[in-house]
C-alpha positions as CSV (number, residue, x, y, z in Angstrom):
1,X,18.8,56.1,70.9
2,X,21.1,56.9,68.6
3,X,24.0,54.3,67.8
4,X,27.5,56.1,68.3
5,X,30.2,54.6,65.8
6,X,34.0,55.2,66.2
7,X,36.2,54.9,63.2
8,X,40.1,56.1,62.1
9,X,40.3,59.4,60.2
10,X,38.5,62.1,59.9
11,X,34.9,63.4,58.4
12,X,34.8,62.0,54.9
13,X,37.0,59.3,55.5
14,X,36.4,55.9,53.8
15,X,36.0,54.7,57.3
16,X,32.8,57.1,57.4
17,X,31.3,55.6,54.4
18,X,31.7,52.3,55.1
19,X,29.7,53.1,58.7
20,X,27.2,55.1,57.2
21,X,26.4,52.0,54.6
22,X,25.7,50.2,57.7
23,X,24.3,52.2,59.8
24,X,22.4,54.7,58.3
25,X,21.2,56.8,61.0
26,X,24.6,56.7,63.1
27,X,26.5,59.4,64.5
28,X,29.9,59.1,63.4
29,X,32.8,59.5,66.1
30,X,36.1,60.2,63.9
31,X,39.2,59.3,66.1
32,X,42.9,59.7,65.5
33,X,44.1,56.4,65.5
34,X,43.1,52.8,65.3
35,X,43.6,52.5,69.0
36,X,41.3,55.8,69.7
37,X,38.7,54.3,67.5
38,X,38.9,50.5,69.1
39,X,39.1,52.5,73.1
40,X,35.9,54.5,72.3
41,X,33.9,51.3,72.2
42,X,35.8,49.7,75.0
43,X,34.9,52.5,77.0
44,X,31.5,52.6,75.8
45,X,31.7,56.4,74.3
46,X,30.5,54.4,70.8
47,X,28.6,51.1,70.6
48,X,30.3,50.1,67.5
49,X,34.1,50.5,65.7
50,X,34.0,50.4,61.8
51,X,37.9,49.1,61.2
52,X,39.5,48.1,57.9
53,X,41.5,44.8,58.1
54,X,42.2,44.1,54.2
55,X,42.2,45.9,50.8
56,X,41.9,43.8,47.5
57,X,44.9,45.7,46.7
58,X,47.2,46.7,49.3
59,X,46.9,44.0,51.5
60,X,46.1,43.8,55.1
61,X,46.1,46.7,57.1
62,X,49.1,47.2,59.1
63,X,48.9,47.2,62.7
64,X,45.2,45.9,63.1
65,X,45.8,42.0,63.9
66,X,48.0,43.1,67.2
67,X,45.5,45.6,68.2
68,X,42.1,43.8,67.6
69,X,43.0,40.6,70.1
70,X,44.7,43.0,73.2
71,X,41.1,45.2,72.4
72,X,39.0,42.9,74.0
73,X,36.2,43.6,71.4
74,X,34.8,40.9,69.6
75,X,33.8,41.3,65.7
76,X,30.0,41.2,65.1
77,X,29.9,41.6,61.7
78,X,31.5,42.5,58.1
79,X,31.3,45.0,55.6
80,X,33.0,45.2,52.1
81,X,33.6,48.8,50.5
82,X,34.0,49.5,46.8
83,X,37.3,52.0,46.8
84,X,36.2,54.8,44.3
85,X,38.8,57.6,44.3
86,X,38.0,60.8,42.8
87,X,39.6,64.0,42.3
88,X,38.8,67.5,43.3
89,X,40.0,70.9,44.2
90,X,38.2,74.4,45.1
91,X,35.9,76.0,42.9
92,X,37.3,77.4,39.9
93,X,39.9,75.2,39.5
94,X,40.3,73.1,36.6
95,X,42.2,70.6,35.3
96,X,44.7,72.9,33.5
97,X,45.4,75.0,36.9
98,X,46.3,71.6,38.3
99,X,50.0,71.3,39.1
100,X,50.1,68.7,42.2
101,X,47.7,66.4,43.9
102,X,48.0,64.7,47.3
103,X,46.5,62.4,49.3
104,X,47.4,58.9,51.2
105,X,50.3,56.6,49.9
106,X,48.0,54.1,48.8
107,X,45.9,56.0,47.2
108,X,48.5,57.9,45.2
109,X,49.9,54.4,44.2
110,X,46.3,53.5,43.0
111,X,46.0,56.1,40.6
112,X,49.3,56.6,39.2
113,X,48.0,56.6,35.5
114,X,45.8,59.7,36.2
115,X,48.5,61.3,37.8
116,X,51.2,60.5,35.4
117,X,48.6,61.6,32.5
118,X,48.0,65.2,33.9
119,X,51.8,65.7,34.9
120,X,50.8,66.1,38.3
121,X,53.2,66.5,41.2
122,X,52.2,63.6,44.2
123,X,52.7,64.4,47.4
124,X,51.8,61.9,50.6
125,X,49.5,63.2,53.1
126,X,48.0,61.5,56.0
127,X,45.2,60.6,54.6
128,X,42.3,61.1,52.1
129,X,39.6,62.8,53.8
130,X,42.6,64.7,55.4
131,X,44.2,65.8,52.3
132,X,40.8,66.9,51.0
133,X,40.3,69.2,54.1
134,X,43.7,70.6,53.5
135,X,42.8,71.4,49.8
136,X,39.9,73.4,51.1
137,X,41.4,75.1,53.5
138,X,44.4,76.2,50.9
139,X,41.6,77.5,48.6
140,X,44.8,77.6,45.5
141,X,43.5,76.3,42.4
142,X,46.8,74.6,42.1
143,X,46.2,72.1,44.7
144,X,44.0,68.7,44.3
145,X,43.3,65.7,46.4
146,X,42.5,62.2,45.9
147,X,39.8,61.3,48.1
148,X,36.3,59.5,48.5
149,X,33.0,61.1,47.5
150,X,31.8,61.7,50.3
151,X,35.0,64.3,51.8
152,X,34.3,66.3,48.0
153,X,30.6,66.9,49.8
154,X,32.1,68.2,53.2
155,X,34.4,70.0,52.6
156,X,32.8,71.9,49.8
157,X,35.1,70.4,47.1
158,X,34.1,70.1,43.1
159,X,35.0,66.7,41.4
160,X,37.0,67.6,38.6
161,X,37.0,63.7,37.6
162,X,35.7,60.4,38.9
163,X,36.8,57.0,39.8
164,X,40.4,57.6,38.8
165,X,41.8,54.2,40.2
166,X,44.0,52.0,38.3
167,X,42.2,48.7,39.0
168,X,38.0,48.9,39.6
169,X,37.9,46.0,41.6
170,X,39.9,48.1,44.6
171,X,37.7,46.8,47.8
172,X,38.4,47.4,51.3
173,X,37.1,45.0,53.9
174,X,36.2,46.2,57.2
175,X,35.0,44.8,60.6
176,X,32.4,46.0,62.9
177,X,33.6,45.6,66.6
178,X,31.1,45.5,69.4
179,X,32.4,45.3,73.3
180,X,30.0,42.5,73.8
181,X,30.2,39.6,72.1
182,X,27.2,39.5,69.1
183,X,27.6,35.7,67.8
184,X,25.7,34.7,64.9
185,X,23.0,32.1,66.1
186,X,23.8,28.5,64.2
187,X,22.2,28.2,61.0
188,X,20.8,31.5,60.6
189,X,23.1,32.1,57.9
190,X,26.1,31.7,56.3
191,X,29.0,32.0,59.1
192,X,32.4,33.2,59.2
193,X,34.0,32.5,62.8
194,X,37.3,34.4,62.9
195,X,40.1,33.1,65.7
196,X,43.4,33.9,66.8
197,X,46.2,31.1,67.8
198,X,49.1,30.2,68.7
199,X,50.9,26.7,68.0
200,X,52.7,24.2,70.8
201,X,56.9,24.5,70.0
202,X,56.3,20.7,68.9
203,X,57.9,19.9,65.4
204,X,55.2,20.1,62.5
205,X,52.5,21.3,65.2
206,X,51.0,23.8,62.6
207,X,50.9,21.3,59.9
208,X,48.9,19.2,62.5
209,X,46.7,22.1,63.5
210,X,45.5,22.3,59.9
211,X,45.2,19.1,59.4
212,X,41.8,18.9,61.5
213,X,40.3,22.0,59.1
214,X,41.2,19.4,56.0
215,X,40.1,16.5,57.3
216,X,36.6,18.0,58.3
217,X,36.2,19.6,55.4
218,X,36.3,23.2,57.1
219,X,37.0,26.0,54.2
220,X,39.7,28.6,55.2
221,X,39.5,31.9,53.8
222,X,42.3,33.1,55.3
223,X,45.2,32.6,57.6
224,X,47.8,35.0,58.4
225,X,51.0,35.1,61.0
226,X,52.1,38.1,63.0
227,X,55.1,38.1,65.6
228,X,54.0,38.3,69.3
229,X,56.1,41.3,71.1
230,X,58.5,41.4,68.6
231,X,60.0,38.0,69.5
232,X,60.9,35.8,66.0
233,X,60.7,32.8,67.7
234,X,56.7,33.5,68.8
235,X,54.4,33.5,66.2
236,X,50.7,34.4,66.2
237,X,48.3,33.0,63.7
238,X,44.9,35.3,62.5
239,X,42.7,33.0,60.8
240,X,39.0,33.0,59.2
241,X,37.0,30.2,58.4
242,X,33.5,29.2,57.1
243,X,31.6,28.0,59.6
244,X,29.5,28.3,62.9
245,X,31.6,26.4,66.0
246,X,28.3,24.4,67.1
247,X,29.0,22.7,63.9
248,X,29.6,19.2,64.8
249,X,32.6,19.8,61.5
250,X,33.9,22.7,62.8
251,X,34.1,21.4,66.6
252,X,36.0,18.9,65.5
253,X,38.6,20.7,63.6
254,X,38.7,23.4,66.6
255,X,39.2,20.6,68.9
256,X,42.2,19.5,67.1
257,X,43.4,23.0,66.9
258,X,43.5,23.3,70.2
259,X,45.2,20.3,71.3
260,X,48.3,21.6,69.4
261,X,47.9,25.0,70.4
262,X,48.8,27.2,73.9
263,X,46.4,29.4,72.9
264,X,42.8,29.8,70.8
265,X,40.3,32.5,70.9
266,X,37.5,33.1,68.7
267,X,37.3,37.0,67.7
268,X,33.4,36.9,66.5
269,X,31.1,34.4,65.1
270,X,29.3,36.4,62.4
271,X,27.4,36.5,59.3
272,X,29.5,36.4,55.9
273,X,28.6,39.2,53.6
274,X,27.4,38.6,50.1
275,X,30.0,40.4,48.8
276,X,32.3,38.0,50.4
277,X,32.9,36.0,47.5
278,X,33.4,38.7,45.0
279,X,35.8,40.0,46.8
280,X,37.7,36.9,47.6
281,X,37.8,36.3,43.5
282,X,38.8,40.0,43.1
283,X,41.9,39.4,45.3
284,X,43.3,36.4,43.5
């Protein structure tokens, strides 16, 4: 049967890429918005959600850490995707007939140099895949977009020039969400257990919270805070960390976590990608 995967954006999208690297032979569900995409596998209309949560570059994606815990989904897996921009118009446009290119604001603000170096006019669309359908459908040799590969090959677009971005180690990490949970079996392989939490309203609690990852020696890759309903005075924490929690290490320090929290829940026990570490260097 074939596997049904959901992702933000439409055909072409880096989204798209990033599931087709993964699974090959998938049928690829394009949805609206993050919240389509995550209630197409809680429904079961896809078995899997391909969702970015972090670019080398831009940061974390905004939005995602509220949706993924009130999703129910759990994350079974990782993938980290290269961002190569390109640019391209109809056919028989060139560079000289050129006089604006558009695409998403982060894209535009990742290839400013290119831009500024052909005295193009940049103007914010949507998205990439989006812009690059709009290009086509304009058919004016005028127009450009800045977009992956892959929307150049379906919309019928020619690549007037490659890999434009300012910085080559542009990487977007992305999560593959399942509606039933898909955990990692201890020792099969490196582990990354991802968790939500949120601390007791004791004085220091979240310094003593960590202090069970230090003392056991747990590595965290990343910990991030997010407000909870809009109220300042509740705080969220999104957190990853090496480690499978039948680890007698990593019990301990979620043991000690959760004694100074009102809340922990693990999002996905899952296995770290290789590219992992190359991307955590490329984002220091």
């Amino acid at each position: 049967m074939t596997i049904i995967v959901s992702y933000q954006g439409e055909p072409g999208a880096f989204s798209s890429q990033a599931a087709l690297q993964v699974f090959p032979d998938c049928e690829l569900l394009p949805c609206a918005t993050f919240e389509d995409a995550l209630a197409a596998v809680s429904d079961g209309t896809a078995r899997y959600g391909m969702i970015p949560i972090e670019n080398s570059i831009a940061g974390r994606v905004a939005d995602i850490h509220h949706l993924l815990p009130r999703s129910g989904l759990h994350i079974i897996g990782e993938h980290f995707l290269p961002i190569r921009f390109h640019l391209m118009a109809v056919k028989g446009a060139t560079l000289a007939t050129l006089t604006r290119v558009q695409s998403h604001i982060h894209a535009l603000g990742q290839c400013r140099k290119i831009i500024r170096k052909l005295g193009l006019k940049a103007e914010v669309a949507a998205d990439t895949a989006g812009s690059a359908r709009q290009v086509a459908e304009a058919a004016d040799v005028t127009r450009a977009a800045i977009a992956p590969r892959i929307a150049a090959e379906v919309y019928g677009l020619e690549i007037l020039m490659e890999d434009i971005e300012d910085e080559k180690h542009n990487t977007t990490r992305f999560v593959i969400l399942s509606k039933y949970p898909e955990f990692t079996r201890q020792g099969a392989a490196k582990t990354v257990t991802t968790l939500i939490f949120q601390v007791r309203n004791l004085p220091a609690a979240l310094y003593k919270a960590m202090g069970g990852f230090a003392t056991n020696g747990i590595n965290m890759t990343k910990l991030e805070s997010y407000m909870v309903d809009g109220q300042f005075s509740a705080t969220m924490f999104y957190a990853d960390v090496e480690g499978h929690p039948e680890d007698p290490a990593l019990r301990r320090a979620l043991d000690e976590l959760a004694f100074f929290s009102k809340e922990v829940k693990i999002l996905g026990v899952y296995p770290a990608s290789p590219l992992r570490e190359n991307f955590a260097e490329a984002a220091e």
